[in-house]
C-alpha positions in Angstrom: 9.1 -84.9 18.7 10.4 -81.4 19.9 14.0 -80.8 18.1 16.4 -78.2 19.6 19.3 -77.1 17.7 23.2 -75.9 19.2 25.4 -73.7 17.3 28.2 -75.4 15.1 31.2 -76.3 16.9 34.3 -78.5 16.6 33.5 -80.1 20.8 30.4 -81.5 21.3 28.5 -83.0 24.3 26.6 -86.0 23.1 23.7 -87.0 26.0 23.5 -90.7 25.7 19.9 -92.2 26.8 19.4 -94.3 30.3 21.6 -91.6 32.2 19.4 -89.2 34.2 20.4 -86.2 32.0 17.2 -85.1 31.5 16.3 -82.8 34.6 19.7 -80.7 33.4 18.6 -80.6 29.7 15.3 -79.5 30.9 16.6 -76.9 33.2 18.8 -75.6 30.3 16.0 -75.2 28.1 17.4 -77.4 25.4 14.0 -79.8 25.5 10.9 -79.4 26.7 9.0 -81.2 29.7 7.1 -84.1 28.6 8.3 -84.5 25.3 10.8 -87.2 23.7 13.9 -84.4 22.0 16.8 -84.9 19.8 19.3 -82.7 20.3 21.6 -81.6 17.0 25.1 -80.4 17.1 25.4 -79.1 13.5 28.8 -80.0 12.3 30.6 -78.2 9.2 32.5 -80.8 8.1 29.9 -83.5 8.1 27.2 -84.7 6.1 24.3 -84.1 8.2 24.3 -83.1 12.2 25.1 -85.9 14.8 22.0 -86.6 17.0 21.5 -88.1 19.8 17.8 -89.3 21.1 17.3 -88.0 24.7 14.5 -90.5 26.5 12.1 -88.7 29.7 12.8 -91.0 32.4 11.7 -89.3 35.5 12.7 -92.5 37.6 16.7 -92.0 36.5 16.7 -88.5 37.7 18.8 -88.8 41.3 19.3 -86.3 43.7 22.9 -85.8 41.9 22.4 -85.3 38.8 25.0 -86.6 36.3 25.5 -85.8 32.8 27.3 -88.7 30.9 29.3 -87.3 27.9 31.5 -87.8 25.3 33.6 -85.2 23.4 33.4 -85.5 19.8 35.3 -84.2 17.0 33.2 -82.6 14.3 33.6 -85.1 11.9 31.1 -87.8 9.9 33.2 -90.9 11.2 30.8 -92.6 13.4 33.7 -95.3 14.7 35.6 -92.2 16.4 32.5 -91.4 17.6 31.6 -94.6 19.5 35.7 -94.1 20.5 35.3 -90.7 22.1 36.6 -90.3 25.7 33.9 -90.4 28.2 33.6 -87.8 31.1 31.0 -87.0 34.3 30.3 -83.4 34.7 28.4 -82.5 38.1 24.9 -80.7 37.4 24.9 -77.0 36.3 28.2 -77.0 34.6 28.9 -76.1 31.0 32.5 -76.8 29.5 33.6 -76.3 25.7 37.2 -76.8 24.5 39.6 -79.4 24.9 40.4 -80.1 28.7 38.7 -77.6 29.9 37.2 -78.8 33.2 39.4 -81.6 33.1 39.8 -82.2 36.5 36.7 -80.7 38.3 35.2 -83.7 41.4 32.3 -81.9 43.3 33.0 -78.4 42.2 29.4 -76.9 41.0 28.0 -74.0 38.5 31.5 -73.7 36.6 31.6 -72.4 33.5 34.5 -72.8 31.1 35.0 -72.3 27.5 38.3 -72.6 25.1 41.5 -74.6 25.8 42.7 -75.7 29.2 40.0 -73.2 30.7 39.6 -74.4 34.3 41.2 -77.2 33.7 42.6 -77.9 37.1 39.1 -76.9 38.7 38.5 -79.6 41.4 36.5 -78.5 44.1 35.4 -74.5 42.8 32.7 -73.3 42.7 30.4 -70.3 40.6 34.2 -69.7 38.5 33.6 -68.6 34.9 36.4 -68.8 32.5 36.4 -68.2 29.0 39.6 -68.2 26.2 43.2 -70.8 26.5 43.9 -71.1 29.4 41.4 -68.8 31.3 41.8 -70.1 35.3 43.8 -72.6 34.0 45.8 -73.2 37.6 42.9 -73.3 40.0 41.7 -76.0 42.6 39.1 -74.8 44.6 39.3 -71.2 43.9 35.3 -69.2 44.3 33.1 -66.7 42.2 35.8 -65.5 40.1 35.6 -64.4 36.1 38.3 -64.7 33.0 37.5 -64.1 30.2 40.6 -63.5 27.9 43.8 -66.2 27.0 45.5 -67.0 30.1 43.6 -64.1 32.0 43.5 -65.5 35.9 45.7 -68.7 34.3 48.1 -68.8 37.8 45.0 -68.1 40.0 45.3 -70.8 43.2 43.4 -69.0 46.2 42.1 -65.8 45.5 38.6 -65.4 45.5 35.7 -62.6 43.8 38.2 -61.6 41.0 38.0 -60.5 37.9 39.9 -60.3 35.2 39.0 -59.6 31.0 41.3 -59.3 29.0 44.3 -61.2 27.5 47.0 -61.9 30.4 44.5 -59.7 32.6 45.6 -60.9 36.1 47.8 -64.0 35.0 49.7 -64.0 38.1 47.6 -63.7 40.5 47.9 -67.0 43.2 45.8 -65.3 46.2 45.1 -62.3 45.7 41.1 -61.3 46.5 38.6 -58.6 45.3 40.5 -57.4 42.2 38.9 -56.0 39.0 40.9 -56.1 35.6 39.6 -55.5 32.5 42.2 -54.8 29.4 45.2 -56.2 28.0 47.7 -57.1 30.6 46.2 -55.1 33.4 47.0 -56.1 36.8 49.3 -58.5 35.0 52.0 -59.1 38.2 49.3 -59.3 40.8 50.0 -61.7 43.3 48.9 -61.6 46.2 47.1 -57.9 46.5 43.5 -57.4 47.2 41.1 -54.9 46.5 42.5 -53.0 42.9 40.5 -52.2 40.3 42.2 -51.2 36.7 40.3 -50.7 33.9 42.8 -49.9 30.6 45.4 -51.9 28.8 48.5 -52.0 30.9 47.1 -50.6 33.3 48.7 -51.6 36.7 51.2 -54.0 34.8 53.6 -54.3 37.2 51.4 -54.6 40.7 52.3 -57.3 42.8 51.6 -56.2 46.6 50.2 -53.3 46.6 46.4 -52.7 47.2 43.3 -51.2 46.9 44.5 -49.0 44.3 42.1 -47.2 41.5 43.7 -47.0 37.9 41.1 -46.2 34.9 42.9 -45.4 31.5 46.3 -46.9 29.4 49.3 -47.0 31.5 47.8 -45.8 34.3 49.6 -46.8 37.6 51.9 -49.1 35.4 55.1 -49.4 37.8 53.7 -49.5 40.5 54.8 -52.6 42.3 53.8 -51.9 46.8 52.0 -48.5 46.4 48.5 -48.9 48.0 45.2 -46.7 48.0 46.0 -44.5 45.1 43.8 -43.5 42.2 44.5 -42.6 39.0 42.1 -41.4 35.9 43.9 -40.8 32.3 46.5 -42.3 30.0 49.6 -42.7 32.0 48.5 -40.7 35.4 50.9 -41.9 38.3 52.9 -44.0 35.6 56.0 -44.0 37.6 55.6 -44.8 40.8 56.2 -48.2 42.6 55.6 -47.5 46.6 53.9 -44.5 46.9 50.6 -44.2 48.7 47.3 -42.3 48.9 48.0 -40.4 46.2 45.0 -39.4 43.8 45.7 -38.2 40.2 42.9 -37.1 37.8 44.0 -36.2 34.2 46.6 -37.3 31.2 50.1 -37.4 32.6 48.9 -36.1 36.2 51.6 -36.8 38.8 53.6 -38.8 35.5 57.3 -39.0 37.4 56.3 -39.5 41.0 58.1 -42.1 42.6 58.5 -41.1 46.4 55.6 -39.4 48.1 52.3 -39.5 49.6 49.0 -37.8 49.5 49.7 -35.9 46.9 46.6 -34.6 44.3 46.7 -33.6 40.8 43.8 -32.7 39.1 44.2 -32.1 35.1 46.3 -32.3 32.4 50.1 -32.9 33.0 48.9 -31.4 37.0 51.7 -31.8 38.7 53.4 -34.1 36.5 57.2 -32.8 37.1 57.3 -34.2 41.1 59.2 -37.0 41.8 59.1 -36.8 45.2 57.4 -35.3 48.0 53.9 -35.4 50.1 50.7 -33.3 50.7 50.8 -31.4 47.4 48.1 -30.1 45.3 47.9 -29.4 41.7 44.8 -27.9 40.6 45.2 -27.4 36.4 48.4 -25.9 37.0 51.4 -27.6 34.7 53.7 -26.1 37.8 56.0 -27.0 40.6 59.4 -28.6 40.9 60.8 -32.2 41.3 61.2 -32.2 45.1 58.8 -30.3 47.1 55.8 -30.8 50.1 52.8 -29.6 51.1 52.7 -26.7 48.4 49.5 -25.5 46.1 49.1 -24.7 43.1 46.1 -23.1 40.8 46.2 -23.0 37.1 46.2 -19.2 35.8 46.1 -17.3 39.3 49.2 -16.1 38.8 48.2 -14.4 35.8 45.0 -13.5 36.4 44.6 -9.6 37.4 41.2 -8.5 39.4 40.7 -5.3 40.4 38.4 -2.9 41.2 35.2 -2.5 44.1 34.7 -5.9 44.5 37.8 -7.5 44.9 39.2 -8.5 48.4 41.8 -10.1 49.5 42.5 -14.2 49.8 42.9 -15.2 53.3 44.0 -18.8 54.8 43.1 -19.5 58.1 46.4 -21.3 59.2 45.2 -23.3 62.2 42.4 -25.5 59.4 43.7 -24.5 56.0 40.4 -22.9 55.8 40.4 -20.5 52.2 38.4 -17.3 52.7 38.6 -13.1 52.3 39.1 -10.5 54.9 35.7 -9.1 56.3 35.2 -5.5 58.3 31.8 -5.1 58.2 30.0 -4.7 61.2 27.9 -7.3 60.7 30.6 -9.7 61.7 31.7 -7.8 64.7 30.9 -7.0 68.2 32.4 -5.4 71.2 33.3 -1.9 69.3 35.2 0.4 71.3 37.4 3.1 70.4 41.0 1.9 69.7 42.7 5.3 72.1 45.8 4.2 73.6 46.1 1.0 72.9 47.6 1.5 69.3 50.8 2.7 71.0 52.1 -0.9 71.2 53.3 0.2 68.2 56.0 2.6 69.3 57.8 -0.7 70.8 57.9 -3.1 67.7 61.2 -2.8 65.7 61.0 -2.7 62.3 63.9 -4.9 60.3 65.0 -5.0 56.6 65.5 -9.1 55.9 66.0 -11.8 53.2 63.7 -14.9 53.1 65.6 -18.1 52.5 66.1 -19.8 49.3 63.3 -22.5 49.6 61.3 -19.5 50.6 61.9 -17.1 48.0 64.3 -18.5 45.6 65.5 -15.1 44.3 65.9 -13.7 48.0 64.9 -10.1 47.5 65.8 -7.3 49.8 62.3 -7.2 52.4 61.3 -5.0 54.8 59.0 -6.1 57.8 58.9 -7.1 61.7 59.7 -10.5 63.2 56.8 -12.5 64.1 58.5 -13.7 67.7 59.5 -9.9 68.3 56.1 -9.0 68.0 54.8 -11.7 70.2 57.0 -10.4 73.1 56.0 -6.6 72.8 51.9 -8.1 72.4 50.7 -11.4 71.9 47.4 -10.5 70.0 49.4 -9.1 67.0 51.3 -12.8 66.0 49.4 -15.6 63.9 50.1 -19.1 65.2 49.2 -22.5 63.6 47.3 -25.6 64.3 50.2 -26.4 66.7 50.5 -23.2 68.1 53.4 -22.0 66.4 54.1 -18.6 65.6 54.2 -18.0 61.8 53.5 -14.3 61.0 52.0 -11.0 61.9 48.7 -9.1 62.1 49.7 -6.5 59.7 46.4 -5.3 58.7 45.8 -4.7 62.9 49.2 -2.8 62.7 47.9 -0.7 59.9 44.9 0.2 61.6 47.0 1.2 64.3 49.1 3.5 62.6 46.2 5.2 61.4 44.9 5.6 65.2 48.4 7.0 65.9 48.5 9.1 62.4 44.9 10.4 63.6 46.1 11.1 67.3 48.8 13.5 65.6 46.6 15.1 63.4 44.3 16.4 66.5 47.0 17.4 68.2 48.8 19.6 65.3 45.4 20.3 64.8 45.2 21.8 68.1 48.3 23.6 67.7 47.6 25.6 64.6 44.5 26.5 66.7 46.1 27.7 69.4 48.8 29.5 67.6 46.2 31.1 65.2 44.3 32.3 68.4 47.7 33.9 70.3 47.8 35.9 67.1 
């Protein structure tokens, strides 16, 4: 006789003989084909383990296969044994803890362990729920995971969650697709598909929004409609509760936002004083204000000096946002042809003293230049338009080169002069 041993518990599943139980056993591994088994559930409080003799009957097994059970305290009394309450469990199901899988009909390969887990399982299946009141709401409910107390305990509808951790996803009723691992995460989710938080409070107070990212403690924790954002470190996007694509990377990053959209923050505190505003990007720079849009900011450019043969200067291509440096060398040119008269466009532009406004240049210091539109009226080659065709500033490095031409053009002809007077003398 082949004797297979289960690990102590205080619920035990005793496997009465005539029942065709045997086909499950055997698929479980507990006995082995061909062989009469007793099966032991070790019991600490008792004198010796409580067997029961499992019979091969290949003519019992059914095509449903039906495991008659009975729960049993761990005790030595045999009469509350014999008294035990009696339950059918479908094939390929494994329940442990008092009412757990209480209610389950036709629902197959369930698995619940610890108080109330799955207890309202009816027609659900491939669920696996593990701690009180794991899944604890669920009728018919597919492929989902708790493991943690009450982690997916409301859970009706939604399908492929899960959820570890205690109170991970308690609320959810519908929602599908959602990944919650730590204490509390994802705890308001109701209805909202698609999130993934990994950290212990992390998306606490979700309830609608969707396919969010949050990795880290805190992360994302207010927000309540705010969909497609992700957020890596301890508290990134803390604050917000209805902003959207926004992507924050670092302890802190984007901390106080709580109005705006694609915004990125990459680092440590990176943009962490905004509260509202869109398209901005904070690249390790502890910079900007509370209210501001599409600005950029680099960590240490500012103080950064280079210098010397090999610097150049940043330019931005304003019709892609494309970053890059000035280039003159011939290799990137064609149609060369001396400049002549064409630099004296320059004797119509009209040179102005100005002030830029405050959300410009905060401090509004005295400048001196030309205005872009005034050039584009004297010649439309020397203004710099957007993506939308808007004019936004001037070619000044093609208006330098064309005062040399004209600085050049004088010098010949006072060079001609002192020629000519030198030769009358």
């Amino acid at each position: 006789m082949t004797q297979a041993i289960l690990p102590a518990c205080t619920v035990a599943v005793i496997v009465d003989a005539g029942f065709s139980c045997e086909h499950a056993l055997l698929r479980a591994g507990i006995i082995d084909p061909g062989y009469n088994s007793t099966v032991n559930f070790p019991s600490r409080h008792s004198r010796g383990p409580v067997q029961a003799q499992v019979y091969e009957n290949q003519a019992s097994i059914t095509r449903r296969h039906y495991v008659h059970t009975r729960y049993v305290r761990a005790s030595a009394d045999r009469a509350s044994r014999r008294s035990a309450t009696r339950r059918w469990l479908p094939r390929c199901q494994y329940s442990g803890g008092e009412n757990a899988l209480l209610n389950l009909t036709t629902g197959t390969f369930n698995t619940a362990v610890g108080f109330f887990a799955l207890e309202n399982n009816d027609l659900g299946n491939y669920n696996t729920a593990i701690g009180a009141g794991a899944f604890f709401a669920t009728a018919d409910s597919m492929m989902n995971t708790a493991v943690g107390a009450g982690a997916l305990l409301l859970n009706t509808g939604g399908t492929n969650n899960t959820a570890t951790g205690a109170f991970a996803l308690i609320n959810n009723r519908s929602g599908t697709g959602n990944t919650a691992i730590g204490n509390q995460a994802l705890q308001d989710n109701v209805d909202a598909g698609g999130n993934t938080a990994v950290g212990s409070l992390a998306m606490l107070a979700n309830t609608d929004g969707s396919f969010n990212t949050s990795l880290g403690d805190n992360v994302l924790r207010s927000n309540i409609t705010g969909a497609h954002n992700t957020a890596v470190g301890a508290s990134a996007l803390f604050s917000t509760a209805a902003s959207d694509a926004n992507t924050a990377v670092g302890d802190f990053a984007l901390f106080s936002l709580d109005g705006g959209s694609n915004n990125l923050a990459f680092g440590r505190n990176a943009g962490w004083l905004l509260e509202s505003g869109d398209g901005n990007l904070y690249i390790g720079a502890d910079a900007g204000i509370t209210s501001e849009s599409n600005h950029t900011y680099i960590a240490n450019i500012n103080t950064t000096s280079v210098s010397g043969g090999g610097t150049d200067t940043v330019t931005v291509d304003l019709t892609t946002g494309l970053l890059g440096h000035l280039s003159s060398s011939r290799r990137y040119k064609e149609e060369i042809q001396p400049m002549n008269a064409a630099s004296e466009t320059l004797y119509r532009l009209k040179p102005v003293t100005f002030r830029y406004k405050k959300e410009i240049n905060p401090r509004q210091t005295l400048e001196y230049g030309l205005v872009a539109e005034d050039v584009a009226d004297v010649d439309a080659d020397l203004a710099i338009r957007n993506k939308d065709g808007e004019i936004e500033s001037v070619r000044y490095t093609a208006v330098n080169a064309m005062l040399l031409n004209e600085f050049l053009k004088e010098h010949s002809r006072v060079e001609e002069l002192k020629s000519a007077t030198a030769q009358q003398r």
